[in-house]
Residue frames as a rotation matrix with the C-alpha (Angstrom) as fourth column:
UNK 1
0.571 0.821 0.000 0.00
0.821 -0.571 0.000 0.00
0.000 0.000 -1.000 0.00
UNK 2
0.543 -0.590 -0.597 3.00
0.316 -0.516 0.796 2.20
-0.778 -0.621 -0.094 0.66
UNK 3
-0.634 -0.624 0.456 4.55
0.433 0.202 0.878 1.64
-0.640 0.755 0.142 -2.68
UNK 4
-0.132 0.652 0.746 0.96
0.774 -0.403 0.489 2.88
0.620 0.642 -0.451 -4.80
UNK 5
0.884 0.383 -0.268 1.14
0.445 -0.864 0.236 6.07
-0.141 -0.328 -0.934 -2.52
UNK 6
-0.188 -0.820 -0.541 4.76
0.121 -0.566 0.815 6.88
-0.975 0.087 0.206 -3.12
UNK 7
-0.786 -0.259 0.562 4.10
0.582 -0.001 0.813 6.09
-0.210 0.966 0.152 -7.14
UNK 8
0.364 0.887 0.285 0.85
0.923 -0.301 -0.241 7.52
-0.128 0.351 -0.928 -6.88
UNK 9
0.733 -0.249 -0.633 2.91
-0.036 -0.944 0.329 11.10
-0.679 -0.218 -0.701 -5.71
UNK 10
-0.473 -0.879 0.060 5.71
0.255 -0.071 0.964 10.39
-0.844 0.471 0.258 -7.78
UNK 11
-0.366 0.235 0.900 3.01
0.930 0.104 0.351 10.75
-0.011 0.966 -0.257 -11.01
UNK 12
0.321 0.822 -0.471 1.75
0.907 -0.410 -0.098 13.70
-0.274 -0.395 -0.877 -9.55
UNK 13
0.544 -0.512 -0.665 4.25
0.023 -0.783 0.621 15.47
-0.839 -0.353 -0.414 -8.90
UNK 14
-0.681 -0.438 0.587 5.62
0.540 0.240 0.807 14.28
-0.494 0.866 0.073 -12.58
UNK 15
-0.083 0.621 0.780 2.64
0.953 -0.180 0.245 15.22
0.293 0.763 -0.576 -14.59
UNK 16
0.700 0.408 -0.586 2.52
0.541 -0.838 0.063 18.75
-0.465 -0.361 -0.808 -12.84
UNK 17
0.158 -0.878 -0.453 6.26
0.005 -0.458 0.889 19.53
-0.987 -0.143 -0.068 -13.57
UNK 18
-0.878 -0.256 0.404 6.71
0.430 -0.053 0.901 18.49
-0.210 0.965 0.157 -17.29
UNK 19
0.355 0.787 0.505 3.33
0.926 -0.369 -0.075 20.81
0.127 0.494 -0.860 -17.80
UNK 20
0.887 -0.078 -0.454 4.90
0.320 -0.604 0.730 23.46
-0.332 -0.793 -0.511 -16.02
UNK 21
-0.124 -0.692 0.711 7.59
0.166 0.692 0.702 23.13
-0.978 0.205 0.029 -18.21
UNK 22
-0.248 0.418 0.874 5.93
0.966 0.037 0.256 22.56
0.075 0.908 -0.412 -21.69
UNK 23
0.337 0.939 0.074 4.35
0.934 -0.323 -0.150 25.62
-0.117 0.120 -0.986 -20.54
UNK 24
0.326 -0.845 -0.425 7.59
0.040 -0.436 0.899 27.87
-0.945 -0.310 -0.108 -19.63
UNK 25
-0.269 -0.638 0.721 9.14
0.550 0.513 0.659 26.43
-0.791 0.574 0.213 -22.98
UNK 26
0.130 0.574 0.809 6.99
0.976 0.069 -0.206 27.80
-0.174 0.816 -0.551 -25.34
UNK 27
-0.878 -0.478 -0.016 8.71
0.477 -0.873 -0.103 31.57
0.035 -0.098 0.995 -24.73
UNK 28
-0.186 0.619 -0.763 6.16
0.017 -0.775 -0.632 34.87
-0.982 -0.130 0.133 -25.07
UNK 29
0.473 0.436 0.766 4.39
0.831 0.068 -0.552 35.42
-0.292 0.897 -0.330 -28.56
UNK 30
-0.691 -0.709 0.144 5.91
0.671 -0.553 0.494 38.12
-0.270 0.438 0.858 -30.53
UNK 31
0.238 0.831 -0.503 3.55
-0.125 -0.488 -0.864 41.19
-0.963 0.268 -0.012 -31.38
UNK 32
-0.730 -0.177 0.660 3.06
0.671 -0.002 0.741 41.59
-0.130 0.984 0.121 -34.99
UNK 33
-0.058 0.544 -0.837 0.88
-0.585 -0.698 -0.413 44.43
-0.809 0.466 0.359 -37.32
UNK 34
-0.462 0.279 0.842 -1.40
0.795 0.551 0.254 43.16
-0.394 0.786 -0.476 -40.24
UNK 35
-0.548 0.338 -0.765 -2.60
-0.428 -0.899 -0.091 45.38
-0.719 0.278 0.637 -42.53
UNK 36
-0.227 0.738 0.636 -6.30
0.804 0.510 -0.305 44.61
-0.549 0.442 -0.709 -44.10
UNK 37
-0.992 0.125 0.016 -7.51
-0.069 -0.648 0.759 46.89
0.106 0.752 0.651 -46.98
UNK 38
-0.360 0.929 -0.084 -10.75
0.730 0.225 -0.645 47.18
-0.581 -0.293 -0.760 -46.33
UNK 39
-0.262 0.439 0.860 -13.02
0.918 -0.161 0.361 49.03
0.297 0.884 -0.361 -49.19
UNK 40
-0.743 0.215 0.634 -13.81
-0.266 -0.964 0.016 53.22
0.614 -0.156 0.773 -49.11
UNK 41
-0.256 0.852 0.457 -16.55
-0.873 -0.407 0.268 53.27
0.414 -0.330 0.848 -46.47
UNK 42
-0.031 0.178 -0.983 -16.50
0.198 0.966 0.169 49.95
0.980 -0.190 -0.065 -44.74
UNK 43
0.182 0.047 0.982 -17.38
-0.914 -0.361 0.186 49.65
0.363 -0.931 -0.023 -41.14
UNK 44
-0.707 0.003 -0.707 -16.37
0.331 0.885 -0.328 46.70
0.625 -0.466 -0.627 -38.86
UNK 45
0.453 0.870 -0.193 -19.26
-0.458 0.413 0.787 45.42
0.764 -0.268 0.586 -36.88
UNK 46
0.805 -0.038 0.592 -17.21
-0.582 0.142 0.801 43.46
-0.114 -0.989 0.092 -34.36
UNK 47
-0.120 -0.839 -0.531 -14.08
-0.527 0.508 -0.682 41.93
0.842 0.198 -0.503 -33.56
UNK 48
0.844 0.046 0.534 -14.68
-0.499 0.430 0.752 38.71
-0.195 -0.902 0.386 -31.14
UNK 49
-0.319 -0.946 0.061 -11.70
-0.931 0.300 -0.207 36.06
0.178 -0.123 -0.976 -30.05
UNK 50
0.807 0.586 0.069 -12.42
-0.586 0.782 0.212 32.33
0.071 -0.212 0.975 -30.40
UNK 51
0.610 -0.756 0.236 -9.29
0.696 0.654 0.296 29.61
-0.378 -0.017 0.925 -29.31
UNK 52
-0.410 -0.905 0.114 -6.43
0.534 -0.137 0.835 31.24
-0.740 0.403 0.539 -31.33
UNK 53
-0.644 -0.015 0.765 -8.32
0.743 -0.253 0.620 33.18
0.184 0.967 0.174 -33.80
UNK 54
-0.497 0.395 -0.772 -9.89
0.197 -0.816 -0.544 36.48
-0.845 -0.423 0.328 -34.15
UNK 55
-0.292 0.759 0.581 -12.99
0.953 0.279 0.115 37.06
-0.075 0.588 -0.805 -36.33
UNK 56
-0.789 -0.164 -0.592 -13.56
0.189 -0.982 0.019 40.40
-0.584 -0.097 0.806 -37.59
UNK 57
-0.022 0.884 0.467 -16.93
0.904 0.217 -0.368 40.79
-0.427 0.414 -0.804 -39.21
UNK 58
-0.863 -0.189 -0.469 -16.89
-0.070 -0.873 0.482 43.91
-0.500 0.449 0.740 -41.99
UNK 59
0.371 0.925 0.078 -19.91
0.753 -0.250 -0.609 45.64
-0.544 0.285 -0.790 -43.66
UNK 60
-0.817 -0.574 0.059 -18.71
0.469 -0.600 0.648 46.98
-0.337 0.557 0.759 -46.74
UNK 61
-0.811 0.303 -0.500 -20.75
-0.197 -0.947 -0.253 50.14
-0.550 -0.107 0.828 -47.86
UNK 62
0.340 0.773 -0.535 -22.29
-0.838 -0.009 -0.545 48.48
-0.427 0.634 0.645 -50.89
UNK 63
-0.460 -0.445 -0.768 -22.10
-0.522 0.835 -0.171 45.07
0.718 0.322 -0.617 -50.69
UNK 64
0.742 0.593 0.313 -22.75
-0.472 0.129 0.872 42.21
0.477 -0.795 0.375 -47.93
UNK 65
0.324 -0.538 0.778 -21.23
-0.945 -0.158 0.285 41.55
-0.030 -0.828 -0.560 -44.90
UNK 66
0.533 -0.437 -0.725 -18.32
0.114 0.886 -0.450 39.14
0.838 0.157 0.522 -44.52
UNK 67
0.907 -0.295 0.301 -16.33
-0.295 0.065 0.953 37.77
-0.301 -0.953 -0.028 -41.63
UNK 68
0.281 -0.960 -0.009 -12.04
-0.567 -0.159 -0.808 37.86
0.775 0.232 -0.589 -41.78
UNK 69
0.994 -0.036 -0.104 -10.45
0.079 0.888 0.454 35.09
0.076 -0.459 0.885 -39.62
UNK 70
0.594 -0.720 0.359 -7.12
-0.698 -0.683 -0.214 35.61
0.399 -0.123 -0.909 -38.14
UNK 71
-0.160 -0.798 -0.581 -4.21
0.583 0.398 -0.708 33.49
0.796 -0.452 0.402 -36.62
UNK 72
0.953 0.124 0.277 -4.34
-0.124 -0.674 0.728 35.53
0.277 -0.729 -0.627 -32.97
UNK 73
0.694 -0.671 -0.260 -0.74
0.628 0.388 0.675 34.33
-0.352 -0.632 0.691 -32.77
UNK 74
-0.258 -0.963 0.078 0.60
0.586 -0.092 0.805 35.37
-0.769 0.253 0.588 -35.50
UNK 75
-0.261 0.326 -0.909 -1.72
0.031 -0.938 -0.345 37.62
-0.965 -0.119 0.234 -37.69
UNK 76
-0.964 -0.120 -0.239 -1.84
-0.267 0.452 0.851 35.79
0.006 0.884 -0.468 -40.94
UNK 77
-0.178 0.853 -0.491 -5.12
-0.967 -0.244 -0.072 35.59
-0.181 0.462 0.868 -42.34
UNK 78
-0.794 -0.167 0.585 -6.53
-0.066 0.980 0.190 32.20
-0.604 0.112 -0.789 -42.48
UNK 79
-0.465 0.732 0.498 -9.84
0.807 0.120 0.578 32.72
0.363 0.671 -0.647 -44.52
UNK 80
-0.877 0.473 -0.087 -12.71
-0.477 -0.879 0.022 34.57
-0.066 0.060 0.996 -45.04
UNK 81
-0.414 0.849 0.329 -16.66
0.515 0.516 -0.684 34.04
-0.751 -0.113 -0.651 -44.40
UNK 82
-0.964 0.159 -0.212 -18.77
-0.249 -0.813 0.526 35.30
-0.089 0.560 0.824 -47.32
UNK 83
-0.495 0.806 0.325 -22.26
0.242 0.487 -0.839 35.57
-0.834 -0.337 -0.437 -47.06
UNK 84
-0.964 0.268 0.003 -24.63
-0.106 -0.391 0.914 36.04
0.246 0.881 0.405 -50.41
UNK 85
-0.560 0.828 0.005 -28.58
-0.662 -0.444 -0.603 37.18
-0.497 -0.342 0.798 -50.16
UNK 86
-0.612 0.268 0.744 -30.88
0.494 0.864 0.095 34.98
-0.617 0.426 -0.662 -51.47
């Protein structure tokens, strides 16, 4: 019984440290600047944060709204939502 409480702490205390660790390791993100062109008279509508990515929803002047999709690490455009009226 002595032996499955010492291993039981020994995993503990393992599985805390190498997160602790992994987590240390991974250094500080780097700021960065994107620049988005965004049509004469567009308005952004909102800018929410989901996991790693940032969703920017634009309402060009004459046209319909579409949603821009970001990297939040690194600023690099990953797609675009386009919506079309029926």
């Amino acid at each position: 019984m002595g032996i499955m409480i010492v291993v039981g702490l020994f995993v503990v205390v393992y599985t805390i440290a190498s997160r602790a660790i992994d987590k240390s390791s991974q250094g500080t993100v780097r700021p960065w600047t994107t620049i988005v062109d965004l049509a004469e008279g567009a308005k952004l509508n909102g800018i929410t944060a989901g996991g790693s990515k940032l969703f920017i929803e634009v309402d060009p002047k004459n046209g319909v709204s579409h949603v821009l999709v970001f990297d939040a690490e690194t600023g690099k455009k990953i797609g675009e939502l386009k919506f079309q009226p029926r």
